[in-house]
C-alpha positions, 0 to 999 in steps of 0.5 A: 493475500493470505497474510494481508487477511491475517493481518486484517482479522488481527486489526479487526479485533483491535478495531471492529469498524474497519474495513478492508478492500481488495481490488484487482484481478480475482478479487471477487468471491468468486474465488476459492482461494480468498473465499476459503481464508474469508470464511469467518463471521469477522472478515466476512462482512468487512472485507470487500472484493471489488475485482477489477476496476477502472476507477482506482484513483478514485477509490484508493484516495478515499483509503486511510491506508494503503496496504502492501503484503508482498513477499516478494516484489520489484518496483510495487507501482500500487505504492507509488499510485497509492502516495500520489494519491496523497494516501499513507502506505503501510508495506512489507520490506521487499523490493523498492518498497522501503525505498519509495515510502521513505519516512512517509509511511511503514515498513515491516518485515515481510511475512508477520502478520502481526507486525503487519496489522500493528503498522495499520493500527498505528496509522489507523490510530494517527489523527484525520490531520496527521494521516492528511499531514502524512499523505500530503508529504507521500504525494510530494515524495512521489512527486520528487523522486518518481514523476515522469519529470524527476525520472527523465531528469535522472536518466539525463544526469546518468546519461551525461555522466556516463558519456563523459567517463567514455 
């Protein structure tokens, strides 16, 4: 989470109305590794730590931005949530991650904060229609190549090829 808070303090300073939100397991204040790098007047009252929630969906669609800052992943199924939810993602080039947003969203390199928080302030930047624009074609993405219909398909195409070629 570190470079995600850098991240923010960097957008912060471009635009001092946003906010950010964490949510999930030790996202609370309670935690001394987030409450050491949240010390600071500019982060503190425009970060907020939700902890764990059974109202994801909920609140991810109310989001500008999705955000993944990951060093390291496989399949980042909080992107995928984050699209269905018709919500544009701004991610770090790891895993599957450039692969399930496509041309939906922004991918950066991993480990700069800086072009981290440029990909926000662009998508932070895009007009309400745009970023609707934009999620709407994220949803659809996600729809297309990741729903249960669009995988089980797939597989069915995998399997026959493969029994065929035996």
């Amino acid at each position: 989470h570190a470079l995600f808070i850098a991240a923010m303090r960097n957008v912060l300073r471009a635009t001092p109305t946003a906010y950010a939100v964490l949510i999930g397991d030790g996202m609370v204040r309670t935690n001394p590794g987030l409450h050491a790098i949240l010390a600071d007047d500019l982060l503190r009252d425009r970060v907020f730590m939700l902890g764990p929630r059974r109202d994801v969906a909920r609140l991810t669609a109310a989001f500008d931005v999705a955000c993944l800052t990951s060093t390291s992943e496989g399949f980042p199924n909080v992107i995928g949530e984050a699209m269905a939810c018709g919500v544009e993602c701004v991610v770090t080039d790891v895993g599957a991650a450039s692969t399930i947003v496509g041309d939906t969203g922004i991918v950066v390199p991993s480990g700069s904060a800086d072009a981290f928080a440029n990909g926000v302030l662009l998508t932070l930047g895009r007009s309400p229609a745009e970023r609707c624009a934009l999620g709407k074609r994220a949803r659809a993405r996600i729809v297309a190549q990741y729903s249960l219909e669009a995988v089980t398909a797939m597989y069915a195409t995998l399997y026959r090829s493969v029994s065929r070629s035996a």
